[in-house]
C-alpha positions in Angstrom: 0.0 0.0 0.0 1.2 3.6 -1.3 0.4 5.0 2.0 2.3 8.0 2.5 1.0 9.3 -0.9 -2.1 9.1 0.5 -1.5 11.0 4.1 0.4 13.7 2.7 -2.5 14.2 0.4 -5.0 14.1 3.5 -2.2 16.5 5.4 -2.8 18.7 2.5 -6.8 18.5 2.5 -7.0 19.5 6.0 -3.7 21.8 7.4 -2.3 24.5 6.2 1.1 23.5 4.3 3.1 25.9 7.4 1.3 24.1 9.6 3.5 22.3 12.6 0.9 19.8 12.2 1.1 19.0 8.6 4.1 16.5 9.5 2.4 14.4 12.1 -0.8 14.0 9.5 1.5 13.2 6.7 4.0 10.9 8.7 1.6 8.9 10.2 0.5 5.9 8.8 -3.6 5.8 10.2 -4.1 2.7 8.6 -2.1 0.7 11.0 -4.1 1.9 14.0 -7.5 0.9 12.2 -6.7 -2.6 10.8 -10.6 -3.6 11.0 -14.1 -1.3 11.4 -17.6 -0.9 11.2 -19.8 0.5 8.4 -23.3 0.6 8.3 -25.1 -2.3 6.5 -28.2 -0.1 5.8 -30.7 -2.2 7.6 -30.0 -0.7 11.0 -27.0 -2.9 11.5 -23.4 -3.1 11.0 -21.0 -4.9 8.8 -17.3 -5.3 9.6 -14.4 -4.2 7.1 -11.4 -6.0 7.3 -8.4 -4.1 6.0 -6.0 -7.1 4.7 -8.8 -8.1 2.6 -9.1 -5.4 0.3 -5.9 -3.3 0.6 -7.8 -0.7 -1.6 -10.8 0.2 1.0 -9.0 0.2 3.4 -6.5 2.9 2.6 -9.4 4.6 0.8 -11.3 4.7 4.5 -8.0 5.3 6.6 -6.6 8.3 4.9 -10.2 9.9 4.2 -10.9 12.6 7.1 -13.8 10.7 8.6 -14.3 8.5 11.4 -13.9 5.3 11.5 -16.5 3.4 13.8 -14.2 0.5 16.1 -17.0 -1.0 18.9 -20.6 -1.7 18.2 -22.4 -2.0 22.0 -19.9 -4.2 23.2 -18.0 -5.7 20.1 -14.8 -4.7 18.7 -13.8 -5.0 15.4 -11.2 -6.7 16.2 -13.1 -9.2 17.8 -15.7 -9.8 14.9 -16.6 -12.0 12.5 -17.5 -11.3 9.0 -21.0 -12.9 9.9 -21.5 -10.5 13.4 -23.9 -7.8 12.6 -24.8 -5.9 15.9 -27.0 -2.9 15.9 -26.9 -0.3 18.6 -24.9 2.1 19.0 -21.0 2.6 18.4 -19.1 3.0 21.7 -15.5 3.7 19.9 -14.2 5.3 16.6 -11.3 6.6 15.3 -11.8 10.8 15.0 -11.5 12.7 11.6 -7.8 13.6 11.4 -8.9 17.1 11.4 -10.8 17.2 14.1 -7.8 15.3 16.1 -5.5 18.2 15.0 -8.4 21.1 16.1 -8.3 19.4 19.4 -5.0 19.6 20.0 -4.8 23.3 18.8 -7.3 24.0 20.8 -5.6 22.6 23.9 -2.2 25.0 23.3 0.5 21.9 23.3 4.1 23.1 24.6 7.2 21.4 24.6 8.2 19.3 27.8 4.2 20.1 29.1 2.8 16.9 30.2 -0.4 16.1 27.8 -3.3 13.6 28.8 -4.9 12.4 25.7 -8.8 11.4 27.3 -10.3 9.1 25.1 -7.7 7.0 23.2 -9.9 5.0 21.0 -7.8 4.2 17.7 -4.6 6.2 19.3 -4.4 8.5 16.4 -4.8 11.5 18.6 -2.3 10.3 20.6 0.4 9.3 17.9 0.0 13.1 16.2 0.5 14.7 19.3 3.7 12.2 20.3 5.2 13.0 16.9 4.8 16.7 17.6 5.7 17.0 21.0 7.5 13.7 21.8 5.9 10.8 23.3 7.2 11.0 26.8 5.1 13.6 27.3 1.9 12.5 26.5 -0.5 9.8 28.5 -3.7 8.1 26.9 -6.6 7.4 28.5 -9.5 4.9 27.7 -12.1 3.4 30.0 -11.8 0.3 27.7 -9.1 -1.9 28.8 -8.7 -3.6 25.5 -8.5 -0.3 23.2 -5.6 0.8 26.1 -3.9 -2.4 24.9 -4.8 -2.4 21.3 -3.9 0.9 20.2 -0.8 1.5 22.3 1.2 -2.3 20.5 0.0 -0.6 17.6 1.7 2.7 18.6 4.8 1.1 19.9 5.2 -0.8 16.0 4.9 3.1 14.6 8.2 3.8 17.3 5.8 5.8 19.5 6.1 4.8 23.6 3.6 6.7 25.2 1.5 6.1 28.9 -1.3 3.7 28.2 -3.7 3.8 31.0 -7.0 2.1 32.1 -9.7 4.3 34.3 -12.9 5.7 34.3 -12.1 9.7 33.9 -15.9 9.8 35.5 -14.4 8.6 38.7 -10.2 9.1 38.9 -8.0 10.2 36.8 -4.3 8.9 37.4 -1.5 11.9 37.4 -1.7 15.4 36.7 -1.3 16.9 33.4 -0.4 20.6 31.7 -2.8 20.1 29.0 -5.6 17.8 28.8 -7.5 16.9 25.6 -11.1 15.0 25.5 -12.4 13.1 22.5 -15.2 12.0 24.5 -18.0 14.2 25.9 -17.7 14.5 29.6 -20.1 15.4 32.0 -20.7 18.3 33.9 -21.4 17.9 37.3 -19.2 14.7 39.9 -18.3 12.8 36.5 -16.2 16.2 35.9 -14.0 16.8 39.4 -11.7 13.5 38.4 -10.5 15.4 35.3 -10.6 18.6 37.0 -8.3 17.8 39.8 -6.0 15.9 37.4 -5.1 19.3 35.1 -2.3 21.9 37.4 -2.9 25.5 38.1 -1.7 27.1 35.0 -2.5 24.4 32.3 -5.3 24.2 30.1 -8.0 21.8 29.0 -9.9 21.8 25.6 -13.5 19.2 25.9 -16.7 19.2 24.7 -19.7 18.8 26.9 -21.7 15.5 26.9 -24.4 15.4 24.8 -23.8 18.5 22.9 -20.9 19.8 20.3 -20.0 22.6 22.4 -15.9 22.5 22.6 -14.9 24.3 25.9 -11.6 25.5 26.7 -10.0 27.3 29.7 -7.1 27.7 32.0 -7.0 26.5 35.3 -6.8 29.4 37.9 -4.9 28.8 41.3 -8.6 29.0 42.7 -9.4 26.1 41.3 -12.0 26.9 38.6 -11.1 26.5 35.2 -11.8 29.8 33.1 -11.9 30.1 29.6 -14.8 30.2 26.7 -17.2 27.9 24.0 -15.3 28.3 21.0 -16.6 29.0 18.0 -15.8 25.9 16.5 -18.3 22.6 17.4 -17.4 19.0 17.3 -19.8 15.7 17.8 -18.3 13.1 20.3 -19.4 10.2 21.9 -20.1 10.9 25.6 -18.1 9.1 28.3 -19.1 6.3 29.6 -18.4 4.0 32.7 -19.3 0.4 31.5 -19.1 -1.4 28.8 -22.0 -0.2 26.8 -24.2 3.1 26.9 -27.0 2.7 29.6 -30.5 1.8 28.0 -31.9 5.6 26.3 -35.3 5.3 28.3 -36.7 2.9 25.9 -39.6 2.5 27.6 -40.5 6.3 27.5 -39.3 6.2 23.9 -42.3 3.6 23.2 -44.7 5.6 24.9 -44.2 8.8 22.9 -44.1 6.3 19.4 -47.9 5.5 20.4 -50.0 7.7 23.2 -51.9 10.2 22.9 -50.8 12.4 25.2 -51.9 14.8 28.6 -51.2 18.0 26.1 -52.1 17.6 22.2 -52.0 20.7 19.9 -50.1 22.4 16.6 -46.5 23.2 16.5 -45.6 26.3 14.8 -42.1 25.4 13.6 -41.4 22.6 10.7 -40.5 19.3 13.0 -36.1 19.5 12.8 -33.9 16.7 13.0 -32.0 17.8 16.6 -28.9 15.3 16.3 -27.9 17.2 12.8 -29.0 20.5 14.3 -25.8 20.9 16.6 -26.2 24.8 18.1 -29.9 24.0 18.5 -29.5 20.5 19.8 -26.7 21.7 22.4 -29.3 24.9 23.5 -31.6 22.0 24.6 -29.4 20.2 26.7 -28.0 23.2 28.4 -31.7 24.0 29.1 -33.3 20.9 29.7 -30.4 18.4 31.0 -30.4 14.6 30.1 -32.7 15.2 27.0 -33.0 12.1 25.1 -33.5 12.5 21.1 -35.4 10.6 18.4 -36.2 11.1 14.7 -37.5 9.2 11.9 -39.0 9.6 8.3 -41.1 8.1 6.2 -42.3 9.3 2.5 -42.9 12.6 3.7 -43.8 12.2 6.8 -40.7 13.5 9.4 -41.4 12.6 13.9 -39.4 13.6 16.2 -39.3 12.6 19.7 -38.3 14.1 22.7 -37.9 12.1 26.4 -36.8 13.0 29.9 -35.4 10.6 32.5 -38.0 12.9 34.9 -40.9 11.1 32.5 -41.2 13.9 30.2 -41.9 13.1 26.8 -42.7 14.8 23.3 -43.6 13.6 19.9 -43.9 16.2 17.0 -45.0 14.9 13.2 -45.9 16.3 10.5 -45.1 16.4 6.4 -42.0 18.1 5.2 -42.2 22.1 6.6 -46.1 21.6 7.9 -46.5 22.7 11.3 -47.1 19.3 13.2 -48.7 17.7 15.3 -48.0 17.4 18.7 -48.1 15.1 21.8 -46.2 15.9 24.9 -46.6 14.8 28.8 -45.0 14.5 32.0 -43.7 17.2 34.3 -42.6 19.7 31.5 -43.4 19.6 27.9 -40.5 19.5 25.8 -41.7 20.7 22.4 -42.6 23.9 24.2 -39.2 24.5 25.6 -37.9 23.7 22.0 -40.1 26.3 20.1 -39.0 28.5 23.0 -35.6 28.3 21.9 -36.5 28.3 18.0 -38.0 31.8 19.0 -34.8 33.0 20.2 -33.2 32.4 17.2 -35.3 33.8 14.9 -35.8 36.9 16.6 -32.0 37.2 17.3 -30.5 35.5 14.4 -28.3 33.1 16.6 -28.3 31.3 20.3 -25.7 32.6 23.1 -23.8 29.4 23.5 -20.9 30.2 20.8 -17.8 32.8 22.2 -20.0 32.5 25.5 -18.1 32.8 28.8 -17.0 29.3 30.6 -16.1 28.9 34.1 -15.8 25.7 35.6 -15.5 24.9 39.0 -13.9 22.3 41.0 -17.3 20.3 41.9 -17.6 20.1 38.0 -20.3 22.8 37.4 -20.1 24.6 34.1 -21.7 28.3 34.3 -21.9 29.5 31.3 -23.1 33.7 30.2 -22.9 35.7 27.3 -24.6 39.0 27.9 -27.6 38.6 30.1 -28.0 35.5 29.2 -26.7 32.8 32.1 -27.2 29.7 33.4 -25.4 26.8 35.1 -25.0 23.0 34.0 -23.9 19.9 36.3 -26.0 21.7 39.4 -29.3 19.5 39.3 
């Protein structure tokens, strides 16, 4: 395989050709770290792709800036068979190239500062950032034992030595770090304080928030908190998780908004949106109404979306292409409202407050964020 043709061309694609970080993307051959993955089947499952088996794909997939899906629920790639289809949801991938490299330029690498890399997955995060800054600086992190395994022999055949380590960042984080990068979502609130307390006065930490796309970055003050800003730049990762697999997403109020009537029935005035593709709108909601779960589907012309609490809240909107639908909601506070609340603000303002807002963080994990008048506080309730 031709593969350094290939990265340099991707380098090329996707950092600028002064770029510090145009060697790393061009030097570093991806495919090695993906050997096998998962691609939709499109009936709702997967399908594995084996590398060795058709040389071709495979560099066509690894040197492409996309992700590369790695664990299905609980079943790595590596682990399959070419007669395993699992559906459900992935649990591991390896991130777009560029979106490794805005990571780490978001997190402000230095020579000789100590780097953790939260969220190894594939380890192509971590084998840029050990080319650029060497790799006994930098420690990667992965709740699943196997990819801490997997992706740091892979590593080690590419002449790259860094920390492997096994933990839930929810719960500890072993060490403390200069700069600390997240490729999964974390959470504000207690599943924050391990990472918190990990990162020195002084250094800086660049995350997104779970279950939105909102990429926060700050410095940590000698008080404690952690001060910084939402860029204006937005990324989708998976959240963190503690086990092996995602805990169940309240099927059971997901069936009950499919079917019931509901305590509060009338007309939406907004065309129903798909909120996972809508990523400033979908991360207003989450900010607003914690622990929302989302759902969407289409059929002819027919779009539903579905909204669920885990305090029993649930909201089903349908209607035909832009028609303002119909809608079902119940439970202690009605969902769709809150959404066409927030759909208000941004037509009469022209955007939401989230991007450039303010960001400070502090040690019990809470994220208050403001941007004008406009305030409020995550990981508090």
């Amino acid at each position: 395989m031709d593969w350094q043709t290939q990265a340099e061309q991707l380098a090329s694609d996707i950092v600028d050709p002064v770029s510090r970080w145009l060697p790393p993307v061009a030097r570093v051959p991806r495919h090695q770290l993906v050997p096998r993955w998962w691609e939709p089947d499109g009936t709702g499952a997967w399908a594995l792709r084996d590398g060795a088996d058709d040389p071709s794909a495979w560099a066509e997939a690894a040197y492409a800036d996309r992700s590369l899906v790695t664990r299905v629920g609980g079943l790595h790639a590596d682990h399959a068979t070419p007669e395993d289809r699992p559906e459900g949801l992935p649990t591991s991938s390896a991130t777009p190239p560029s979106l490794a490299v805005r990571m780490l330029r978001h997190a402000r690498l230095g020579d000789g500062l100590p780097l953790l890399d939260l969220g190894t997955g594939a380890g192509g995060l971590t084998a840029y950032a050990s080319f650029r800054i060497g790799d006994k600086h930098v420690t990667s992190l992965d709740v699943d034992s196997y990819l801490s395994v997997a992706a740091g022999e892979r590593l080690a055949e590419l002449g790259y030595f860094p920390t492997m380590l096994t933990a839930d960042a929810t719960e500890h984080v072993p060490g403390t770090y200069e700069r600390i990068v997240s490729t999964v979502g974390l959470p504000a609130g207690p599943g924050l304080r391990a990472v918190l307390a990990s990162l020195v006065p002084g250094g800086r930490l660049a995350m997104t928030l779970a279950r939105t796309t909102l990429i926060v970055t700050g410095w940590k003050r000698a008080d404690g908190d952690v001060v910084g800003q939402v860029e204006r730049d937005m990324a989708g990762f998976m959240p963190a998780r503690s086990g092996d697999a995602y805990p169940d997403a309240r099927a059971d109020l997901f069936a009950l908004a499919r079917v019931a009537e509901g305590d509060d029935i009338g007309t939406g005035r907004y065309p129903v949106v798909d909120l996972e593709n809508a990523w400033e709108l979908r991360s207003m909601l989450e900010v607003t109404v914690p622990g929302v779960e989302l759902g969407f589907g289409a059929r002819g012309k027919t779009r539903t979306a579905y909204l669920v609490h885990p305090d029993g809240s649930w909201a089903r909107a349908s209607a035909e292409w832009t028609d303002p639908p119909a809608v079902h909601q119940s439970g202690p506070r009605r969902l769709w409202d809150v959404l066409e609340r927030l759909r208000n603000r941004l037509n009469a303002d022209g955007s939401l407050p989230l991007l450039g807002a303010r960001v400070r963080i502090t040690p019990d994990g809470v994220v208050h964020l403001s941007r004008g008048e406009w305030h409020t506080s995550v990981g508090d309730r």
